[in-house]
C-alpha positions as CSV (number, residue, x, y, z in Angstrom):
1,X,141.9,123.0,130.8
2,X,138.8,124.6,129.4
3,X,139.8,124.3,126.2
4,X,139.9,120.6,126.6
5,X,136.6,120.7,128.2
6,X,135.5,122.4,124.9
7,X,137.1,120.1,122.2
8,X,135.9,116.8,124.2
9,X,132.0,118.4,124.3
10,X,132.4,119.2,120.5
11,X,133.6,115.8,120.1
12,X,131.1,114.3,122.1
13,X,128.6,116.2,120.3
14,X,129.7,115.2,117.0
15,X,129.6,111.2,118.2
16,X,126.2,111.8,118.7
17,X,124.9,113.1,115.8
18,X,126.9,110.6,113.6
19,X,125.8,108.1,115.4
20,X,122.1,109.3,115.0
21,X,123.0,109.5,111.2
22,X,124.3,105.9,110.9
23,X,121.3,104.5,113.0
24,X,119.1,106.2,110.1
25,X,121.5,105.1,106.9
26,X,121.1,101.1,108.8
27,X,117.3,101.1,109.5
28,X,117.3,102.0,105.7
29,X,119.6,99.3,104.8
30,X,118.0,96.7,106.5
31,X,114.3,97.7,105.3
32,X,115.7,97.6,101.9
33,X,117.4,94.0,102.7
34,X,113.9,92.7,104.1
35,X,112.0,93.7,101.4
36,X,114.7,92.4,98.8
37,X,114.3,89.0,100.6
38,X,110.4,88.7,100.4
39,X,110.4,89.2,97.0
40,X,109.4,85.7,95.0
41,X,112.6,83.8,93.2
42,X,112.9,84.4,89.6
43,X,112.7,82.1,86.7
44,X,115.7,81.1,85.7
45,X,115.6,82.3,82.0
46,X,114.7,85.7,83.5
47,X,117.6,85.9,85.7
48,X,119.7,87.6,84.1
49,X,117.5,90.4,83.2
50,X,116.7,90.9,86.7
51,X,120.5,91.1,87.7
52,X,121.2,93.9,85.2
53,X,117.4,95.6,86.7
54,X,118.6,95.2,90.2
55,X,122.0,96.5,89.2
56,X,120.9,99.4,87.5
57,X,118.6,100.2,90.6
58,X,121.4,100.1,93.3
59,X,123.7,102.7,90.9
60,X,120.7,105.2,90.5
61,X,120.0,104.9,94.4
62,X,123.7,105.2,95.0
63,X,123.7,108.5,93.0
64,X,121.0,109.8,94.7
65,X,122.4,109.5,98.3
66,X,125.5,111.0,96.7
């Protein structure tokens, strides 16, 4: 019975901290999002060279948090 008592503590504990670890991976996400949507609309001759900017931005931050 302890040992149950153990493993559902270590669980527990585990929960926690992942959870603390996801609330910190959204809060950046959704900072990210808010300042993506203030951002000014782009002229549509220059769209596509803000795609492939954007684009390359997400895959360097990407490798970063890798």
């Amino acid at each position: 019975m302890s040992t149950l008592t153990e493993v559902a503590a270590e669980r527990e504990k585990n929960a926690t901290e992942a959870m603390r670890h996801a609330a910190a991976v959204a809060a950046k996400h959704t900072s990210l999002a808010k300042k993506t949507r203030a951002l000014p609309a782009v002229a549509a001759e220059h769209q596509y060279e803000a795609v492939t900017r954007e684009q390359i931005e997400y895959v360097q931050s990407r490798h970063q948090t890798d």
